[in-house]
C-alpha positions as CSV (number, residue, x, y, z in Angstrom):
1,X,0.0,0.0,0.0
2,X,1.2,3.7,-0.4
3,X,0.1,6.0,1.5
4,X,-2.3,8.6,0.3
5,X,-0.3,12.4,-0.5
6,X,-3.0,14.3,0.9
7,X,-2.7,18.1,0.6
8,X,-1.6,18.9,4.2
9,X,0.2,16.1,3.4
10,X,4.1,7.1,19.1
11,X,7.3,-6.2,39.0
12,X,8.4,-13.9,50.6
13,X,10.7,-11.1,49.7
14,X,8.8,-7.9,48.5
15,X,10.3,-5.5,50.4
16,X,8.0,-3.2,52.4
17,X,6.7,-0.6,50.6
18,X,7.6,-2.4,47.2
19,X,3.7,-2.1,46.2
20,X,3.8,1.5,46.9
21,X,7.4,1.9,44.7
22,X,5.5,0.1,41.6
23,X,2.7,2.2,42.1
24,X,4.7,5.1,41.9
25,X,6.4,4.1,39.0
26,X,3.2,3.5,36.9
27,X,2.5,6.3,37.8
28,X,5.6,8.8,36.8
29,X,5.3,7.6,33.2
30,X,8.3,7.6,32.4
31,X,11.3,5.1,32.6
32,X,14.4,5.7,34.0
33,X,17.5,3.5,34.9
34,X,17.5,1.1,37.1
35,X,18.4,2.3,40.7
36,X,21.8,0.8,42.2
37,X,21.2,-1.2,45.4
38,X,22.2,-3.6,47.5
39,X,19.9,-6.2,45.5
40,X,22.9,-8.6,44.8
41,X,23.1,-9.8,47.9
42,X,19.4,-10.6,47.7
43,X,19.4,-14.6,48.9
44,X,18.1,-16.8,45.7
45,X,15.7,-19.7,46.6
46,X,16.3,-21.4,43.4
47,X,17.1,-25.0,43.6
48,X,19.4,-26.1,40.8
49,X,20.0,-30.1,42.6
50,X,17.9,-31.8,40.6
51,X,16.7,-32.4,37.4
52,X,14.2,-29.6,36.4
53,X,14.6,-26.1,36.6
54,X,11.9,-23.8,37.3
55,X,10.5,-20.7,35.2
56,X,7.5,-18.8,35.2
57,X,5.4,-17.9,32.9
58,X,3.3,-14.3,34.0
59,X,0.8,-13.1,31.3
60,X,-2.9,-11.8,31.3
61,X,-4.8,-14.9,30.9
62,X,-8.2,-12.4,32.2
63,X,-8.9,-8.7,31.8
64,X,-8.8,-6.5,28.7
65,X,-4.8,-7.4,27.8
66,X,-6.6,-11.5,27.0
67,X,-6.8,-10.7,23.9
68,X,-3.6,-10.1,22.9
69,X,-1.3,-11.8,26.1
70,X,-3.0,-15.5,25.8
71,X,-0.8,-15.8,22.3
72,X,1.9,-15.1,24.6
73,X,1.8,-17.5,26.9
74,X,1.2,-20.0,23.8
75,X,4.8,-19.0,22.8
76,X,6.4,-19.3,25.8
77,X,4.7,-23.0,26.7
78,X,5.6,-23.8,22.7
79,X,9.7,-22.9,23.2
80,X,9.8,-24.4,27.0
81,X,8.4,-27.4,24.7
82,X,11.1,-27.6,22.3
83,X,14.2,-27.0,24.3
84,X,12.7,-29.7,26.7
85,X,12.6,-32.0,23.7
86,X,15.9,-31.1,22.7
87,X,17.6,-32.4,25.8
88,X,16.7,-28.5,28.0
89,X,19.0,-26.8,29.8
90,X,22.3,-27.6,30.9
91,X,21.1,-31.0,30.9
92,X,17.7,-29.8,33.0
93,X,14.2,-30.1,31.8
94,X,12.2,-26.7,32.6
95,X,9.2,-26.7,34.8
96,X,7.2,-24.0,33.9
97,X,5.0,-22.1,36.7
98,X,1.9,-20.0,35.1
99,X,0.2,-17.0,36.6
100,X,-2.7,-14.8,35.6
101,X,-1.7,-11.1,35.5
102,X,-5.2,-10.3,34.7
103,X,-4.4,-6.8,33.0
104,X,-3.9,-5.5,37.0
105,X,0.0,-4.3,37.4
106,X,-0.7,-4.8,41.1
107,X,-1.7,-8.5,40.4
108,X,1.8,-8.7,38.0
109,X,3.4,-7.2,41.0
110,X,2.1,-9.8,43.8
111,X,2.1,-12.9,40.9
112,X,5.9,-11.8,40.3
113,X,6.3,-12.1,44.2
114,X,5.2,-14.9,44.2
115,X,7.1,-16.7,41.5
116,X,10.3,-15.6,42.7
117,X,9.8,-16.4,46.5
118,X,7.2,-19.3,46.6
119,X,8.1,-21.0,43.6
120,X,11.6,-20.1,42.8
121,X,11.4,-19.6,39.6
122,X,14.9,-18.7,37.9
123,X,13.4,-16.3,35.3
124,X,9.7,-15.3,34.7
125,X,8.7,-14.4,31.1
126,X,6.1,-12.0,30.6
127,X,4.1,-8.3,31.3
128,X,2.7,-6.7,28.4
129,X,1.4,-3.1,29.2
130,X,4.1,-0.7,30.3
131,X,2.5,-0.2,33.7
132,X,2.8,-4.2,34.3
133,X,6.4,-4.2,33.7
134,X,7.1,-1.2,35.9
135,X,4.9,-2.3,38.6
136,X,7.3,-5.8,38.7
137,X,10.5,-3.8,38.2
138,X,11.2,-3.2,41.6
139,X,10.2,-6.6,42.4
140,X,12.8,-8.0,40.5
141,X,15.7,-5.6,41.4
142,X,15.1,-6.3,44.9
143,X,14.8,-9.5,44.7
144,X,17.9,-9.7,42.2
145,X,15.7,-12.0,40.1
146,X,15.5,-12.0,36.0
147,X,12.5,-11.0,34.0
148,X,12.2,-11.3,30.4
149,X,10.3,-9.2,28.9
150,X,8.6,-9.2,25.1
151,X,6.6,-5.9,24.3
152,X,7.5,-3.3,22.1
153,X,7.7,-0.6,24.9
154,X,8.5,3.6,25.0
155,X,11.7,3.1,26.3
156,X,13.6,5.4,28.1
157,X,14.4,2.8,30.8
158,X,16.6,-0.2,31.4
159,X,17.4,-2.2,34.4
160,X,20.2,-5.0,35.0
161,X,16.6,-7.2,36.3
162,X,15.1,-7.2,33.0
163,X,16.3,-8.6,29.6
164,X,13.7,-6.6,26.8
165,X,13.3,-8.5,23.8
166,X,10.7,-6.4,22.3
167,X,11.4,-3.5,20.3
168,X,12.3,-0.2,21.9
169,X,11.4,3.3,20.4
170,X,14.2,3.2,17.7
171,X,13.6,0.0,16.4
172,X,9.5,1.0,16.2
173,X,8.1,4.4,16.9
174,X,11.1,6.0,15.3
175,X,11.3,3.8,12.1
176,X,7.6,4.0,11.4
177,X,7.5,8.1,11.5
178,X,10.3,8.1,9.1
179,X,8.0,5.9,7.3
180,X,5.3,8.2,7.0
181,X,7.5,11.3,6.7
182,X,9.0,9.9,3.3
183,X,5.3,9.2,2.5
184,X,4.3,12.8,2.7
185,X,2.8,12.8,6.1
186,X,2.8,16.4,7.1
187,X,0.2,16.1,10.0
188,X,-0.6,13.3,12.7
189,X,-3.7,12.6,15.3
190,X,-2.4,11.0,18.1
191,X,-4.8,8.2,19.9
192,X,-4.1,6.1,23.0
193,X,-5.0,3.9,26.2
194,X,-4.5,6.2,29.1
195,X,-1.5,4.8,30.8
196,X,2.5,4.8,30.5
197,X,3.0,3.6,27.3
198,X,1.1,5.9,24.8
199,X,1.6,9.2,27.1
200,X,5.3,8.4,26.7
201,X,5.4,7.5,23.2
202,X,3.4,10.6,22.5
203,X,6.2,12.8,23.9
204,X,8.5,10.7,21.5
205,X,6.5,11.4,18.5
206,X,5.7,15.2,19.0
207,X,9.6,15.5,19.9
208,X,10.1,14.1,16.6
209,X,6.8,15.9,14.7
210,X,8.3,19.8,16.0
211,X,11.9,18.4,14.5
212,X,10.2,17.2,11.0
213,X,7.7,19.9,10.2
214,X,4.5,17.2,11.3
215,X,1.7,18.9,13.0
216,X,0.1,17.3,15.5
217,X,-3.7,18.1,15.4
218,X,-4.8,16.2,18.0
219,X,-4.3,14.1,21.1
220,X,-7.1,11.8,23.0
221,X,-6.5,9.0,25.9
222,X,-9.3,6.7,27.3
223,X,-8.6,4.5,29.8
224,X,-7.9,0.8,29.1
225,X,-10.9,-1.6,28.2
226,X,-12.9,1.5,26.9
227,X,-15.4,0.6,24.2
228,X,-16.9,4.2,23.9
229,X,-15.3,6.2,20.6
230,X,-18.0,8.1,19.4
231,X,-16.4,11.5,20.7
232,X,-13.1,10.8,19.8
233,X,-13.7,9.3,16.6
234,X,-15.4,12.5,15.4
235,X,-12.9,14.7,16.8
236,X,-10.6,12.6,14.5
237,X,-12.8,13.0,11.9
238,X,-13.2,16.6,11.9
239,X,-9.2,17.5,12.4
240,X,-8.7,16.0,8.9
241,X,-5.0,14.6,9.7
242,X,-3.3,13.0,7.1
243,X,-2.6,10.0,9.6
244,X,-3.5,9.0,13.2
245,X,-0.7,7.4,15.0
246,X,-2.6,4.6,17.1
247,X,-1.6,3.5,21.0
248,X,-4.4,2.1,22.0
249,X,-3.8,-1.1,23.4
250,X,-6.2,-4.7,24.1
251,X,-9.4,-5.1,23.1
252,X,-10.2,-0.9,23.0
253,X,-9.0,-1.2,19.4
254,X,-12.1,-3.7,18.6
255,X,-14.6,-0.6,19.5
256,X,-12.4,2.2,18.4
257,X,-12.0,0.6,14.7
258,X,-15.6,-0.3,14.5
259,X,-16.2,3.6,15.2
260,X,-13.5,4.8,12.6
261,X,-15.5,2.8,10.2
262,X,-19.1,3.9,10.8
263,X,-18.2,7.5,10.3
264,X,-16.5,6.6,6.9
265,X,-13.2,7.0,7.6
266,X,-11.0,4.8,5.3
267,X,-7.4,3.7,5.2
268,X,-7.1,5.6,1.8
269,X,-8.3,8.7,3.3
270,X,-7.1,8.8,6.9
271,X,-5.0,6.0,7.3
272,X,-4.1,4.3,11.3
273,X,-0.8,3.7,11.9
274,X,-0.8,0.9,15.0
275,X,1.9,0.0,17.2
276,X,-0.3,-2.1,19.6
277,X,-2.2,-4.5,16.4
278,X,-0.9,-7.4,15.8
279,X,-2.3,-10.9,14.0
280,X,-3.9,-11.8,17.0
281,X,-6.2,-8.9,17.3
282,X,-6.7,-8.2,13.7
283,X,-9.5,-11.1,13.6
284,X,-11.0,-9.7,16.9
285,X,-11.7,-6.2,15.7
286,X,-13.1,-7.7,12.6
287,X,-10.6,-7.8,9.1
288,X,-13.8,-6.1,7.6
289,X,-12.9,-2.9,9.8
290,X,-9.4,-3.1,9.2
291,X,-8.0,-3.8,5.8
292,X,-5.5,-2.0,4.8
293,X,-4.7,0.0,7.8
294,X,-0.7,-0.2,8.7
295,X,1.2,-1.5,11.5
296,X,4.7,-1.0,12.9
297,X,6.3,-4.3,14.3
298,X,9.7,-6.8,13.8
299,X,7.9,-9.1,12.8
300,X,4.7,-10.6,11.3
301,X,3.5,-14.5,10.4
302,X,4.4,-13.9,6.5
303,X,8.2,-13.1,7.0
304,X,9.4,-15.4,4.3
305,X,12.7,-17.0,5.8
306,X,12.8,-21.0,6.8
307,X,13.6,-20.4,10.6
308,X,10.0,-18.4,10.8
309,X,8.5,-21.2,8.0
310,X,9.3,-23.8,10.8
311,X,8.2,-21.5,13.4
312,X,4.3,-20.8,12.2
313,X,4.3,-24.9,11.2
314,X,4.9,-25.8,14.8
315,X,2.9,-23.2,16.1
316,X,-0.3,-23.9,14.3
317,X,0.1,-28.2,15.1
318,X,0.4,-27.0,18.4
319,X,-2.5,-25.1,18.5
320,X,-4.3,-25.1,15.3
321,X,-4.2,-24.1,11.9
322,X,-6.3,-21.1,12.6
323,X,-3.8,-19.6,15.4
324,X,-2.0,-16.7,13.5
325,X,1.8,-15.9,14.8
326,X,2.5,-12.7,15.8
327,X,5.3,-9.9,17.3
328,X,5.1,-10.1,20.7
329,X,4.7,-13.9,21.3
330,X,7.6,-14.1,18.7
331,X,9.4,-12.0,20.9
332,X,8.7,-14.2,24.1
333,X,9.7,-17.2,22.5
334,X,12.7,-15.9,21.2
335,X,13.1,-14.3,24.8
336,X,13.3,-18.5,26.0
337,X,15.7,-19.2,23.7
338,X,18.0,-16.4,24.8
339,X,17.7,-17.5,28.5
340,X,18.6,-20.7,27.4
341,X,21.4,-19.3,25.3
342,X,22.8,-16.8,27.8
343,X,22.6,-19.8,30.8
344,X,24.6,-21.8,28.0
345,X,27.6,-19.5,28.0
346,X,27.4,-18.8,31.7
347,X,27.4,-22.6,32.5
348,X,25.1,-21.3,35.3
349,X,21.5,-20.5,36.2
350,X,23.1,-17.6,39.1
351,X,21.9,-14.1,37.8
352,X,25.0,-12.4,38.1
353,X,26.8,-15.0,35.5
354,X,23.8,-14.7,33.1
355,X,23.9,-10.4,33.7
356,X,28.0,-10.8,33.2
357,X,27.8,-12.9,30.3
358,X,24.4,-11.8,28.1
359,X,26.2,-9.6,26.0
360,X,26.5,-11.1,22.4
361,X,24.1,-13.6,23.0
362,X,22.3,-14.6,19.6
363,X,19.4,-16.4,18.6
364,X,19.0,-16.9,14.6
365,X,14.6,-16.1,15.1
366,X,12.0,-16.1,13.5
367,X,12.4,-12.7,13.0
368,X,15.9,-12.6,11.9
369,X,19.0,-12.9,13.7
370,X,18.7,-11.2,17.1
371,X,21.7,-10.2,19.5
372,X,21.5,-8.9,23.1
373,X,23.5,-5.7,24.1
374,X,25.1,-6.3,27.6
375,X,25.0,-2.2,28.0
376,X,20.9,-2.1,28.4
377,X,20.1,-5.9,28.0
378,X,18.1,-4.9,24.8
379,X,18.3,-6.8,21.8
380,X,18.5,-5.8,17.9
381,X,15.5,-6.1,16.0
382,X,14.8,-5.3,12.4
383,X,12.2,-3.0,12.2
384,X,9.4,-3.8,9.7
385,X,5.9,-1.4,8.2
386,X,2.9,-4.0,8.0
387,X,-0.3,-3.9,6.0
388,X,-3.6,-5.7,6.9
389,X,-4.6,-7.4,4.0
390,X,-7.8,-9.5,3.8
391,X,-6.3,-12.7,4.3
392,X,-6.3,-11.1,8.1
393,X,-2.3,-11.3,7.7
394,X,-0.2,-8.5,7.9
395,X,2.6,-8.0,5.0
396,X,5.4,-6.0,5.0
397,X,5.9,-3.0,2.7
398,X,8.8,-1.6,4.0
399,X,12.3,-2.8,6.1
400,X,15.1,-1.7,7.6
401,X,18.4,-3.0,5.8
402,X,19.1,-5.1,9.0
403,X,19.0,-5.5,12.4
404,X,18.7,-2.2,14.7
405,X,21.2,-1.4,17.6
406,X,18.5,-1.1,20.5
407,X,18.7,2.7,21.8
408,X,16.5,2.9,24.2
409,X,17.1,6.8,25.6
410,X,17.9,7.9,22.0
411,X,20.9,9.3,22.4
412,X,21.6,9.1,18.9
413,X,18.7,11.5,18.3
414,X,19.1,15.4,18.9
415,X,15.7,16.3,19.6
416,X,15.4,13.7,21.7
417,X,17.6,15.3,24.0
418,X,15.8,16.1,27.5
419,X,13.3,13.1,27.2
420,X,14.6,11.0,29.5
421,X,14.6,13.3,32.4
């Protein structure tokens, strides 16, 4: 698809007061580096004696996130699998522990707990929504435990706790505005949930719109699991943008698409760039209200390359033909893999060796080779433009050469300068 020239042409040893420090973090909005404490002499429960190792597995199995974390937990169970089957870890077979996040950050918060100092889990795998991963931050750092996390996130934070194997805003938000710029975007409508994620990658994108010559003629939040769009929709419709920049997240996007639609807005005439979309959702919201609309990911089910071929084949006979692939449970298997991988070189499940010995860790994924930076613990990702086409798949239109360095304060930005504080 090209897009339309019109003429105007974004976490029992919870410390006291931990609840209260991931409420506050939710809260700020923005990320930040991890704190330096005396974590690392937090005392590990793990048991590494016998012939399993334990992980968890922490996703939204109830609550708005469902929709789109379920997949997730699919990926995760699907590469715990494999390795299993392929002899596991360091000789171990993994025992994977599940909890229900239930699209609460202070449920991820107590689940994370939980998993770390009830079941002893030596990595947990999951969060999706920005304020889920920074209510379990401080769970992790003070218990010096590992969580992997797969969402494409705002960035602006990293923590020695967490490994991110989803994109951060270089390898997503930034690629798909350059997109559009090149496209002849000269004005953008900015829609989001109400929470950490859109409200910081909204500062992102208008940073970048005031350097690019992009108006921004609008700017709405609604609070996650909101099915009510009339008024923004028409606000929408009535700024005539030449794009709206989508951060809505879960299953808000079913009643917000369905809205864009009844007032006639069309992809050809105010296309929806989403960040949040993936194959999962598309058949939710209803591939009648959302062909050819565009997404910004690393990766989607139609990347033509064998690794990903064998992927979606053992995906679907797991859990049926019907059962699209999709970014972020890519991500979070991948993210399994380069646990496995990083405990591999370290000869050790302790989370200092796995901290000291992450950096250069590969995985050749689905997605393309990935590689962790030992600096931020974020990994490269090639960044990819999507289109929904009526076979409810997303193809990409446009790539990046190759993998991107993760930059997660954008440093390497000018106008970003300031964002981070």
């Amino acid at each position: 698809m090209r897009l339309p020239r019109r003429s105007s042409v974004r976490r029992s040893a919870l410390v006291a007061g931990g609840i209260v420090a991931a409420t506050s973090l939710v809260l700020a909005g923005c990320g930040s580096k991890a704190t330096e404490s005396d974590s690392t002499n937090a005392q590990s429960c793990v048991d590494t004696s016998g012939p399993t190792i334990k992980v968890g597995a922490l996703n939204s199995l109830s609550g708005t996130m469902a929709i789109s974390e379920v997949t997730v937990r699919n990926a995760i169970d699907l590469a715990v699998e494999q390795i299993n089957a392929s002899g596991g870890v360091m000789g171990k077979q993994i025992q994977l522990v599940g909890e229900d996040g239930a699209s609460e950050p202070t449920v991820f918060a107590e689940k994370a707990e939980k998993l770390i100092s009830s079941d002893c889990v030596a990595a947990v795998f999951g969060g999706w929504t920005s304020s889920s991963r920074k209510a379990m931050l401080p769970v992790f750092e003070s218990a010096n435990s590992l969580l992997y996390y797969p969402v494409q996130y705002e960035g602006l934070e990293s923590s020695k706790n967490i490994f991110y194997t989803g994109a951060t805003t270089n390898q997503q938000i930034v690629p798909a505005l350059d997109y559009l710029k090149e496209k002849g975007v000269k004005s953008l409508y900015l829609v989001g949930s109400d929470y950490v994620f859109p409200q910081t990658a909204n500062r992102i994108i208008k940073a970048y719109a005031g350097a690019n010559g992009i108006e921004i003629k609008g700017e709405d939040y609604t609070p996650l699991g909101s099915t009510d769009f009339s008024t923004i929709v028409n606000k929408v419709r009535t700024a005539d943008a030449d794009a709206i920049f989508n951060t809505l997240n879960g299953d808000s996007n079913v009643a917000f698409f369905r809205e864009y639609r009844n007032v006639g807005l069309t992809p050809e005439a105010m296309p929806v760039v989403s960040v949040s979309i993936a194959e999962e959702e598309v058949g939710g919201i209803g591939i009648q209200n959302i062909t050819g609309q565009l997404t910004a990911w690393n990766y989607y089910e139609t990347v033509d390359n064998p690794v990903n071929k064998a992927f979606v084949k053992a995906y679907k006979d797991k859990y049926g033909a019907n059962k699209p692939t999709s970014d972020p449970m890519e991500a979070a298997y991948v993210s399994v893999y380069l646990w496995k991988n990083t405990v591999e070189k370290a000869k050790s499940f302790d989370v200092k060796a796995i901290q000291d010995n992450a950096g250069g860790v590969t995985f050749d994924a689905p997605e393309g080779l990935v590689t962790i930076d030992g600096e931020n613990h974020h990994i490269t990702k090639t960044a990819r433009i999507g289109e929904i086409r009526p076979d409810g798949l997303i193809h990409t239109i446009w790539e990046s050469p190759g993998p991107i360095e993760p930059d997660p304060y954008l440093k390497s930005y000018p106008w970003a300068a300031g964002l981070s504080s």
